[in-house]
Legacy VTK file of the C-alpha trace (Angstrom):
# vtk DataFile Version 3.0
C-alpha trace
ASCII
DATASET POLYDATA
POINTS 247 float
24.115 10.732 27.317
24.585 10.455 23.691
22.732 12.547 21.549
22.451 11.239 17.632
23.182 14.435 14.944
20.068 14.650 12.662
21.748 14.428 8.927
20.218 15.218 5.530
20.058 11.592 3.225
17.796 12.866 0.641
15.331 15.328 -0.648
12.513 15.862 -3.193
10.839 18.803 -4.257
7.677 19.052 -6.456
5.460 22.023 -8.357
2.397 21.524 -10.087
-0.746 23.376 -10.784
-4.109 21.212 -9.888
-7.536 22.214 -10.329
-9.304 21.965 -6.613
-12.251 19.666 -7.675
-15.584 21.609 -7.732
-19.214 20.309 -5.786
-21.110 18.555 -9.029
-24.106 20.760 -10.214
-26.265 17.308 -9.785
-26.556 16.129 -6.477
-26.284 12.772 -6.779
-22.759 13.075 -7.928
-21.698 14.015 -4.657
-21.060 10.848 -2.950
-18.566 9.580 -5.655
-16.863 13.190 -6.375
-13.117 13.225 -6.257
-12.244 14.381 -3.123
-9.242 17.245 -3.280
-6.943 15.986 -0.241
-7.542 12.134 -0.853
-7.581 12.423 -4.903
-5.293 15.045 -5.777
-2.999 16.568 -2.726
-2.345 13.016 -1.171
-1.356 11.256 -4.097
1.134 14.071 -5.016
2.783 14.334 -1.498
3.116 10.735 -1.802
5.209 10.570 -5.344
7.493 13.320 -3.160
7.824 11.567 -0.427
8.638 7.982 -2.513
11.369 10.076 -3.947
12.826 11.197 -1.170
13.126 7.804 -0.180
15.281 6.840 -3.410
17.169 9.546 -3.049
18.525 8.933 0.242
18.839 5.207 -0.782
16.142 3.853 2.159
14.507 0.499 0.600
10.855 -0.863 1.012
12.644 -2.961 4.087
14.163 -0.106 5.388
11.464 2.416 5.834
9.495 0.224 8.224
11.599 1.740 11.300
11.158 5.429 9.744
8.959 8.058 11.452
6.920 10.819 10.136
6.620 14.393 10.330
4.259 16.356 8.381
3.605 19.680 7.876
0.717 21.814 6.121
-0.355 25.070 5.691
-3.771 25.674 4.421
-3.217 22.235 3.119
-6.819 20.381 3.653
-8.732 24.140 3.088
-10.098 22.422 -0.153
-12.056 19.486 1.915
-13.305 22.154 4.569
-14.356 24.751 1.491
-16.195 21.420 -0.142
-18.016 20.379 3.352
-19.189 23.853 3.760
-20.442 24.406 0.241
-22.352 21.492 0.637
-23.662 21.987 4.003
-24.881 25.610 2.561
-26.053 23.896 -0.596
-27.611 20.779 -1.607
-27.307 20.183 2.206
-26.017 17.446 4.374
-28.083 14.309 3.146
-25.339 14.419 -0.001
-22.376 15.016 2.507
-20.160 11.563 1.482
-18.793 10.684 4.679
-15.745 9.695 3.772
-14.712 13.398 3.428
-14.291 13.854 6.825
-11.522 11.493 7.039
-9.144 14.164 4.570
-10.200 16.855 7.011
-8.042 16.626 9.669
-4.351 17.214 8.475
-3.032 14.374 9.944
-4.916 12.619 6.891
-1.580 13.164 5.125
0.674 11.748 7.624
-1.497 8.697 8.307
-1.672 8.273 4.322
1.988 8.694 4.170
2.894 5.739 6.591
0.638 3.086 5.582
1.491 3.546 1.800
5.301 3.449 2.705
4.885 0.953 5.550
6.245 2.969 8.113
6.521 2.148 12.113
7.873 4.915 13.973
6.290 7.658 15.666
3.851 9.793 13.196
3.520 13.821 14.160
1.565 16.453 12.333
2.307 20.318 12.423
0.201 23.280 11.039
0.413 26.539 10.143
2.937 29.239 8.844
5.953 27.875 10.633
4.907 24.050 9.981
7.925 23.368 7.636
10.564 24.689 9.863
9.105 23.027 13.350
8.922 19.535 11.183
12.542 20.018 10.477
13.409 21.033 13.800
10.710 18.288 15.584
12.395 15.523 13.603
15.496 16.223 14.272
14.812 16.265 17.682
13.774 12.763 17.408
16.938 11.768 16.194
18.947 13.320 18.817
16.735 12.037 21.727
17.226 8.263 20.075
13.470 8.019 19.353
14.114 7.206 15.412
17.367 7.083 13.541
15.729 8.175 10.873
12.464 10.127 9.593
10.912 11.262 6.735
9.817 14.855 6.605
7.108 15.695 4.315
5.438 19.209 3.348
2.128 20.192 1.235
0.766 23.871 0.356
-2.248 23.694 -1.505
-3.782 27.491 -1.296
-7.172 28.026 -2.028
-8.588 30.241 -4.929
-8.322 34.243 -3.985
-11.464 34.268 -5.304
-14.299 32.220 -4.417
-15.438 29.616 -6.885
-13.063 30.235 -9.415
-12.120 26.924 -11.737
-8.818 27.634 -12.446
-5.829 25.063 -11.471
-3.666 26.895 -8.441
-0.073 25.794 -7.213
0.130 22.681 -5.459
3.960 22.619 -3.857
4.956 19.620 -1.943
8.427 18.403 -0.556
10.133 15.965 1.649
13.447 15.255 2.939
14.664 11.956 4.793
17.161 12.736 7.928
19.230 9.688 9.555
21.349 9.887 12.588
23.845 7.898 10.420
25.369 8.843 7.256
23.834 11.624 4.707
25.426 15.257 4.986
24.203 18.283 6.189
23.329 18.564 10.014
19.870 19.817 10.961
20.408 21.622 14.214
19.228 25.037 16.324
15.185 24.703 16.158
13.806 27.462 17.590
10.077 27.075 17.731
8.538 30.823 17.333
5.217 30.246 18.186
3.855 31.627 14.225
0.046 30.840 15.281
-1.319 34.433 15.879
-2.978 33.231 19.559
0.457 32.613 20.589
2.259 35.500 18.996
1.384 38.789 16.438
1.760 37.538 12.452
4.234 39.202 10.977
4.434 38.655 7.267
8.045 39.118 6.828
8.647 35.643 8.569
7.191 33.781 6.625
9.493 33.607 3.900
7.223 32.488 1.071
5.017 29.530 2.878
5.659 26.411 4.493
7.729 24.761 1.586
10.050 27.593 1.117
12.061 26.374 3.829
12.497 22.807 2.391
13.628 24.367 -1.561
16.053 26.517 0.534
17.622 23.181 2.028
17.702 21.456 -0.783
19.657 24.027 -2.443
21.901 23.987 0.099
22.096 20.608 0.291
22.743 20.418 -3.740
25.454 22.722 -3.447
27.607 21.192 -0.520
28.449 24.669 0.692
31.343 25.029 3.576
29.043 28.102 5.460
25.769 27.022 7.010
22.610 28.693 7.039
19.354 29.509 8.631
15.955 28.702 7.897
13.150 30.963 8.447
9.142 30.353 8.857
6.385 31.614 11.081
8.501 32.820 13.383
10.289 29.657 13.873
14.177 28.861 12.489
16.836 26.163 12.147
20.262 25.980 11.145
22.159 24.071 8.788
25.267 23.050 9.244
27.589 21.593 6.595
29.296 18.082 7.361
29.494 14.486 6.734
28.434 11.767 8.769
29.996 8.392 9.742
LINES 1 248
247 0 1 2 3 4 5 6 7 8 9 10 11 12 13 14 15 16 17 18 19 20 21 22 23 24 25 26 27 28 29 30 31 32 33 34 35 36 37 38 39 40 41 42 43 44 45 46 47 48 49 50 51 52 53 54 55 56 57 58 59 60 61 62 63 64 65 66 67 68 69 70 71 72 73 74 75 76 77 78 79 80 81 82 83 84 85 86 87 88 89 90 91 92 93 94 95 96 97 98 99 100 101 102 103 104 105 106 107 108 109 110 111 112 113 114 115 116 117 118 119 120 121 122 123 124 125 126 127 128 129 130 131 132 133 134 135 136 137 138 139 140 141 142 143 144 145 146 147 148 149 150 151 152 153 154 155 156 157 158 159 160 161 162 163 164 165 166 167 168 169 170 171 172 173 174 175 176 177 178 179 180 181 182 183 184 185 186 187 188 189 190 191 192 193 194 195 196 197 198 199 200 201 202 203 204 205 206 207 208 209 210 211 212 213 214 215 216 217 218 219 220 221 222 223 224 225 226 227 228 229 230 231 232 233 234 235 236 237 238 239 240 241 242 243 244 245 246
């Protein structure tokens, strides 16, 4: 059976600092607040994810038979914090409802694939190995046949180490595109690790910085056209990279 090779077409990386929109002193606000995941987060993981797209040359045409892989780490905490503080506060009368659709992290990935029209098959991943497992999950997709190409996208959006406090914190998103044809740079050697602590102990030197670590380290790679592969690192999880061209 033939089994496609999952190569890298294009990547995009992005740093900012955002302020996580604070619950409005007056109550009445609160149905028409900015919401942090739909007003801030999603709109940023979607100008990485559009260039991404350029970068590996896919047109408005051609990302209709892309799939989807997300990953996030902490990366809806805001909307959960802002439910909560509500709920404990002015109380659930002033709850909009529409927050609860940016609570689940597949939010992202559903926002992802209507704004960029894409088809294929949609996953969402969590937690501290999310970035790697994307990688890995996507390019299982392409070997198996299921999509000949996907877009993988990352957000970490941490919350305040201290409660309440106003100021902006790092928002770091990222996205690469892999195709089974062309692009250079094959994504290969997943080895899930099982990073949420009911499955296995945390241990902090796996992490390697956060879910988006993984994706600068690959684009750096993938910049430099190395002739050595490497290995990625997250949550306990890994793949390799392994240098090459594609058809």
């Amino acid at each position: 059976m033939r089994r496609d090779t999952a190569r890298i077409a294009g990547t995009a990386l992005r740093s900012v600092s955002r302020r996580i929109p604070p619950v409005p002193g007056d109550t009445g606000c609160l149905p028409r607040m900015p919401l942090a995941v739909r007003d801030v987060l999603g709109p940023e993981l979607l100008t990485t994810a559009r260039q991404a797209l350029d970068a590996a040359g896919i047109t408005a045409e051609d990302a209709r038979e892309l799939g989807c892989v997300t990953a996030s780490h902490g990366a809806t905490a805001a909307t959960a914090a802002y439910i909560a503080e509500v709920l404990d506060g002015p109380g659930p009368r002033w709850l909009a409802p529409e927050c609860f659709l940016d609570y689940s992290p597949h939010s992202l990935t559903g926002r992802l694939c209507i704004e960029l029209g894409l088809d294929g098959t949609a996953i969402t991943l969590t937690g501290p190995a999310g970035g790697v497992d994307a990688l890995g999950y996507a390019a299982g997709m392409i070997a198996s046949g299921r999509c000949a190409r996907v877009l993988v996208a990352t957000a970490n959006w941490p919350l305040p180490e201290v409660p309440g406090d106003s100021a902006p914190t790092p928002l770091s998103t990222a996205a690469v595109v892999l195709r089974a044809d062309g692009g250079w740079g094959n994504v290969t050697g997943w080895r899930p690790g099982g990073g949420h602590p009911a499955v296995r102990p945390r241990n902090d030197a796996d992490d390697e910085g956060g879910t988006g670590a993984p994706f600068a380290a690959l684009a750096d790679w993938y910049a430099r056209r190395p002739s050595n592969g490497i290995e990625l690192y997250g949550g306990g999880s890994r793949v390799v990279l392994v240098p090459g061209a594609g058809a």
